[in-house]
C-alpha positions, 0 to 999 in steps of 0.5 A, a space after each residue: 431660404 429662397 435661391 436667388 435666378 443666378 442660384 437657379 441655374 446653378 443648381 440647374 447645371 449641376 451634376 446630381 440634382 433634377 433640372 426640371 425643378 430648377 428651370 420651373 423657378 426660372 418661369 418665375 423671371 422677369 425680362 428685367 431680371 433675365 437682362 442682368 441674368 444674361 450678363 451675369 452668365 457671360 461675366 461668369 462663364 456659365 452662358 454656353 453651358 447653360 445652353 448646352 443643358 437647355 438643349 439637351 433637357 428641352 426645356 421651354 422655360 427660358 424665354 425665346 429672345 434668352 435663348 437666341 441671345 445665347 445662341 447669338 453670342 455661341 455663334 461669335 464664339 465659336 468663329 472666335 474659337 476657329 481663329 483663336 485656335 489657328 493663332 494659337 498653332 501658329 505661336 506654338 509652332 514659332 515656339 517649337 521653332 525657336 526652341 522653346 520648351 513650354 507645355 500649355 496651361 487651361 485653355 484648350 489643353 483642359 479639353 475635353 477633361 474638364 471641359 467636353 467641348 472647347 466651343 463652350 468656353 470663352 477663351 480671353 488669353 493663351 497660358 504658357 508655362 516656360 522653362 527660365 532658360 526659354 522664356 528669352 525666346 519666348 518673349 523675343 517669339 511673341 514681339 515679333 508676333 505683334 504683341 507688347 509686353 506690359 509692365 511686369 507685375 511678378 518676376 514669374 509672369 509676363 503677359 503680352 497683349 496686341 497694341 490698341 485692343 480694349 478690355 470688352 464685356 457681355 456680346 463683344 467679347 465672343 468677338 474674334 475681333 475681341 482682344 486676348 493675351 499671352 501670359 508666360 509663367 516661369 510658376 503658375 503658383 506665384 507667392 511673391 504676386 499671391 500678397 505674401 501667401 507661402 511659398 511652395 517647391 515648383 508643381 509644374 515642370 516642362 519635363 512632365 507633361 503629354 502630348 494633347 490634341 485638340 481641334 486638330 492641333 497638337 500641343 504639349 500640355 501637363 498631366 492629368 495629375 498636374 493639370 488638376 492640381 493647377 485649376 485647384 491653384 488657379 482658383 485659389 489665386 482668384 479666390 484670395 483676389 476676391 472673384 472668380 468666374 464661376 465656370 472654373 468651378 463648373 469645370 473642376 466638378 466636369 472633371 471630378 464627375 467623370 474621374 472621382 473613381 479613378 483609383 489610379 489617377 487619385 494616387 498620382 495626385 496624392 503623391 505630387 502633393 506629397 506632404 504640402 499641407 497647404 496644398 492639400 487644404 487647397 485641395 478640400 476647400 476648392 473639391 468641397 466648394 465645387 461639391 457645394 455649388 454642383 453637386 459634384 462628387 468628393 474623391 475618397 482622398 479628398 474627403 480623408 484630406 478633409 477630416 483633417 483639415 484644420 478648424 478655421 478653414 472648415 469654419 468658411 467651408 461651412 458659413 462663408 464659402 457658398 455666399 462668397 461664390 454668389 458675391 457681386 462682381 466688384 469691379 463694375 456693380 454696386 451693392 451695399 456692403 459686397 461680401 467679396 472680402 469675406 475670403 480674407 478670414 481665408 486668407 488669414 489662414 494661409 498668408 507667410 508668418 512674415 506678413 505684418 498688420 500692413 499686408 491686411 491693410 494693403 488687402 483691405 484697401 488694395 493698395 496694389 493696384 494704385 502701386 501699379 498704376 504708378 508703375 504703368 505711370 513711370 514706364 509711360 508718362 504719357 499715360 497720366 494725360 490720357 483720358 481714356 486709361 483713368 477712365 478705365 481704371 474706375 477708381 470711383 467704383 472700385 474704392 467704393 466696392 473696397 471701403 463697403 467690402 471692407 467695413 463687411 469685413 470688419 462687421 463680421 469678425 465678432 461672428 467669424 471669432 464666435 464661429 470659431 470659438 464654438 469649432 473649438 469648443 465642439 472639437 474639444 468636447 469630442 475628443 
């Protein structure tokens, strides 16, 4: 089957194949498709690594008004990167001031493990997770900073933005001028925000981490061990909201790439998963779909997790996992019939026994975020009067995205039950 430009550079990035097969197809590119190309690589994340290879193969495939867009773009980001990294010292020395015990989740603590260079990532927020006892502090630190708390979404997640910023895309969101936040997380892993999927014991604790340095700064920030396991759980939290910036993937294979040999680090981490079944099917299925995209390599663990994982995620490992991850952004492009919602044969997977016929429906129709509209609503009345706040709600996008990402749903449950009937009938015959 032909790969579509967007698969092209994928398979150009990844970490065992060629370059120089993949770049001569994107010869093949016209200047209209290279426009969507670009805002593609900025909605994904790839755009800085994506220059980075082209540097580094020299290649001349990529016509030159690509390249100095890119380069463009890579200058703003890493002004932003220089101011975004001196507001960041700055909170976390109000932090260390005030008390507070935090460690820094993503961001720049995934420098350089997951990532070589932290210029090359666009950073739209700063992540902290904090003990019960500080979040107090925490919260009072970021007011008086100049941040505004939203209405809260979860018990275990607060996020504070600058009054007045607006959401921004493509070029403008490298701007240092672009707007950011501040998330604090009593738990990364949020089930009561995650529609009902199981709850886990905490993973992550501020007793556990390690010192990290980064661009001259210096900030606690989570284990080796942990800091995988929280991308693996990161991913699967976007994965069952439907999208996810493919540069997270990018960056987990960066890490399995350079550590799939490190006997010492998997023993850590199979022993912080422990006996959490879930947790390690989180592992195989997020480690198989990185390995499928870049080409990374499968820890030995891992691939022993994955023997015995059971047959309906394999089932959307093998038929579903790769179109997923080339679905159509749903929140601004039109396609017919969008395949975002082909993670919740996934999903059915894992969601709590407790979840009734009404929590596929809400997922269906995603009646969560008009929940949340009203209670952005209720917090600021003024708000219903406000132009510009329906505006960017793009309600006419998004429930045409949900009712044609929907009914793909639905027409594709005879073929997922006929997938599965055959993994079962295979997996019988062989035992």
């Amino acid at each position: 089957m032909r790969r579509t430009p967007a698969e092209e550079i994928v398979e150009f990035l990844s970490f065992s194949s060629t370059p120089s097969n993949h770049v001569e197809k994107l010869k093949k590119v016209s200047p209209r498709e290279w426009e969507h190309l670009l805002q593609w690589l900025d909605d994904s994340g790839l755009a800085f690594y994506f220059l980075q290879k082209l540097k580094n193969t020299n290649s001349d495939a990529v016509p030159s008004w690509v390249i100095s867009r890119l380069e463009g773009n890579f200058a703003a980001n890493q002004r932003r990167v220089a101011d975004m990294s001196l507001r960041f010292d700055v909170l976390n020395q109000k932090f260390n001031e005030a008390g507070v015990r935090y460690a820094v989740l993503k961001g720049l603590s995934l420098v350089p493990q997951f990532c070589p260079d932290v210029t090359l990532r666009h950073q739209s927020d700063f992540d902290y997770l904090i003990d019960d006892q500080s979040l107090s502090a925490a919260q009072r630190v970021l007011v008086e900073a100049g941040y505004s708390e939203k209405v809260p979404e979860s018990s275990q997640k607060f996020v504070f933005l600058m009054p007045g910023t607006r959401a921004s895309r493509s070029g403008e969101q490298y701007s240092a001028q672009a707007p950011h936040a501040v998330e604090l997380h009593l738990d990364p892993w949020d089930s009561e925000d995650m529609h009902r999927l199981p709850a886990m014991p905490r993973q992550f604790s501020v007793e556990r981490t390690r010192m990290q340095r980064v661009s001259g700064f210096s900030f606690p920030a989570l284990t080796e061990e942990d800091a995988f396991l929280l991308q693996v759980l990161h991913a699967c939290q976007h994965l069952f909201t439907y999208w996810i910036r493919m540069s997270c993937f990018f960056e987990i294979g960066y890490f399995l790439n350079q550590r799939t040999s490190d006997t010492s680090l998997w023993n850590r981490i199979e022993q912080q998963v422990g006996d959490n079944l879930v947790l390690r099917e989180f592992v195989v299925v997020i480690t198989e779909l990185v390995a499928k995209l870049f080409r990374a390599p499968v820890p030995e663990l891992v691939r022993a997790w994955g023997a015995r994982i059971r047959p309906a995620p394999r089932v959307w490992l093998e038929s579903y996992a790769r179109p997923w991850a080339f679905c159509e952004l749903p929140a601004y492009e039109f396609r017919w019939f969008p395949k975002a919602k082909l993670t919740l044969f996934l999903y059915q997977q894992y969601r709590d026994d407790c979840a009734e016929k009404h929590v596929m429906r809400n997922r269906l129709l995603t009646l969560s975020r008009m929940a949340r509209m009203a209670a952005a609503a209720k917090e600021k009345p003024s708000l219903i009067l406000d132009v510009g706040w329906w505006r960017r709600q793009l309600l006419i996008r998004r429930s045409l995205f949900h009712a044609l990402a929907g009914l793909r749903y639905l027409c594709e449950i005879p073929r997922w039950r006929w997938l599965n009937r055959a993994r079962m009938r295979a997996a019988s015959t062989n035992v």
